[in-house]
C-alpha positions as a Markdown table, in Angstrom:
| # | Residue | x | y | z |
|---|---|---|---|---|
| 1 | Unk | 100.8 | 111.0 | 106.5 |
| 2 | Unk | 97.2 | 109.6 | 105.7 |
| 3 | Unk | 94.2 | 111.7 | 106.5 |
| 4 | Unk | 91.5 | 110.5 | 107.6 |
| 5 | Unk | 88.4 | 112.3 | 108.9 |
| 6 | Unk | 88.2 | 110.4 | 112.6 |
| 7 | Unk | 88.4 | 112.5 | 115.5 |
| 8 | Unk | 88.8 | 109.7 | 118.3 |
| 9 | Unk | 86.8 | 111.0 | 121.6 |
| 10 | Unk | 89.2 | 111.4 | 125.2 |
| 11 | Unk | 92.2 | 109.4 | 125.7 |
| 12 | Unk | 91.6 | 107.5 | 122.7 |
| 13 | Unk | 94.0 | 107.0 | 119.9 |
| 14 | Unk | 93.9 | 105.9 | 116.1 |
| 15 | Unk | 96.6 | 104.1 | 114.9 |
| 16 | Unk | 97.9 | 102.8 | 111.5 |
| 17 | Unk | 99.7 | 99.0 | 112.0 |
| 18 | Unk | 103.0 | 98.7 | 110.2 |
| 19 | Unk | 103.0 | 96.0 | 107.8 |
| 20 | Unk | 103.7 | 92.3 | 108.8 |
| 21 | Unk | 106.9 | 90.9 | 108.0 |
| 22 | Unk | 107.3 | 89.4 | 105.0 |
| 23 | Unk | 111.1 | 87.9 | 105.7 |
| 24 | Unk | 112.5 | 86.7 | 108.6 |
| 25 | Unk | 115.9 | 88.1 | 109.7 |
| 26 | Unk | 117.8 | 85.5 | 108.0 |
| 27 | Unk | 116.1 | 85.9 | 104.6 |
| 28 | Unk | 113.8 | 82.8 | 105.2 |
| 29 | Unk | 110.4 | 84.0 | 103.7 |
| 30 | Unk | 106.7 | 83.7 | 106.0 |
| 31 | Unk | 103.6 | 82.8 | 104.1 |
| 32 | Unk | 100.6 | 84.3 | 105.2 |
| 33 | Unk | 99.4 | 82.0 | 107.4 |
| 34 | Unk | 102.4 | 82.2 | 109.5 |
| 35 | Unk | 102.7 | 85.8 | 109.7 |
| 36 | Unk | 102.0 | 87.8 | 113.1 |
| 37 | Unk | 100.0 | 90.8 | 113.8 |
| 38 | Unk | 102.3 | 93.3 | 113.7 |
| 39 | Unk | 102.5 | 95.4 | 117.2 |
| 40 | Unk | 104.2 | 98.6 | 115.9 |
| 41 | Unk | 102.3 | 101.4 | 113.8 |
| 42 | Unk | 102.0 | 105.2 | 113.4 |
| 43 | Unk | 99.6 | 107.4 | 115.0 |
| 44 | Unk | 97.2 | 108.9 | 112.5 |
| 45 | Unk | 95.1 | 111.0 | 115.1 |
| 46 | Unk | 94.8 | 111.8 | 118.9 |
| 47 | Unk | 91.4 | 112.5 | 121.2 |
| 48 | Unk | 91.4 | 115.2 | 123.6 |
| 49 | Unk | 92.5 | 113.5 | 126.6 |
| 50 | Unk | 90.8 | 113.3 | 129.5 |
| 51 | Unk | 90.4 | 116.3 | 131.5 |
| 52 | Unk | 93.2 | 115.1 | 134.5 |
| 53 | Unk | 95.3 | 113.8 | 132.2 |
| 54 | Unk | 96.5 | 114.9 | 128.6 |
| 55 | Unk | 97.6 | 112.6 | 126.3 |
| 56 | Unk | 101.4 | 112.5 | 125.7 |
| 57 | Unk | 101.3 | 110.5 | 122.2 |
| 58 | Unk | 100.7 | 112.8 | 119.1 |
| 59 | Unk | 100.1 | 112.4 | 115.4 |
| 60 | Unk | 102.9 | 111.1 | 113.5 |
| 61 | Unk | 104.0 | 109.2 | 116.5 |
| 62 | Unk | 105.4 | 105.6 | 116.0 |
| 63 | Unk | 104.2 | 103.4 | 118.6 |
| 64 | Unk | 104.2 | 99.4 | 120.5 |
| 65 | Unk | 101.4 | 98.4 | 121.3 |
| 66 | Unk | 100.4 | 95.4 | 122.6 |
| 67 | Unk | 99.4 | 91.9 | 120.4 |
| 68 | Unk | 95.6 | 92.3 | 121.2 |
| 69 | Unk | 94.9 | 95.9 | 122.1 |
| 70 | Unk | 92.5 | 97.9 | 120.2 |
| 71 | Unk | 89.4 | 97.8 | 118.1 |
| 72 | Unk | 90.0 | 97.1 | 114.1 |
| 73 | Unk | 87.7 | 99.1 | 112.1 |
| 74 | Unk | 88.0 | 100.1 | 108.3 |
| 75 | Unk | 87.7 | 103.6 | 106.9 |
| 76 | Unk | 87.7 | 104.1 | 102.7 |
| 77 | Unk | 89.5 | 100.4 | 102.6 |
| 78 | Unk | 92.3 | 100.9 | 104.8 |
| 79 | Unk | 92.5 | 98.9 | 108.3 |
| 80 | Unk | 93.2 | 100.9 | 111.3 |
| 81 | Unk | 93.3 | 100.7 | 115.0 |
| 82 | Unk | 91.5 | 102.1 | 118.1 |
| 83 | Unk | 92.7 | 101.8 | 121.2 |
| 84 | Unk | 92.9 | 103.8 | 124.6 |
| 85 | Unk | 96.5 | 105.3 | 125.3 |
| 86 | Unk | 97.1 | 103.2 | 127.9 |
| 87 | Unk | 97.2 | 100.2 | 125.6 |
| 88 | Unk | 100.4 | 101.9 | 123.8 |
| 89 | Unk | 103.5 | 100.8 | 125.5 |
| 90 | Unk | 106.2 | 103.2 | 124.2 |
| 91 | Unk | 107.1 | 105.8 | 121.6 |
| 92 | Unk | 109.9 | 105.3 | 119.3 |
């Protein structure tokens, strides 16, 4: 698992997106341009939650999130994800 030295405040969560498909199901091959932000990563590190509610995702979680949720930031050249926990659909 990466480590990275983010500590995301309250319900907040950081998340590494799984890479975008490079084949289609039936072997047919997507160039870049074509290819969809993927909506499936791994949870890298968790906030505290807020004080009503604790967070039920943890680190090392895979998670679906939705298409736009999140803030992309970059940290020692790798591309991560913020987002609030209530963005994240499902663990699976």
């Amino acid at each position: 698992m990466s480590k990275v030295n983010i500590k995301p405040l309250a319900d907040r969560v950081l998340v590494e997106a799984a890479a975008a498909e490079e084949k289609t199901a039936s072997g047919i091959i997507i160039p870049d341009t074509a290819k969809e932000k993927p909506q499936k990563g791994k949870v890298i590190a968790v906030g505290n939650g807020k004080k009503d509610e604790p967070l039920t995702v943890k680190e090392g979680d895979e998670v679906l999130y939705g298409k736009y949720a999140g803030t992309e930031i970059t940290v020692d050249g790798k591309e991560y994800l913020i987002m609030r926990e209530s963005d994240i659909f499902a663990i699976v």
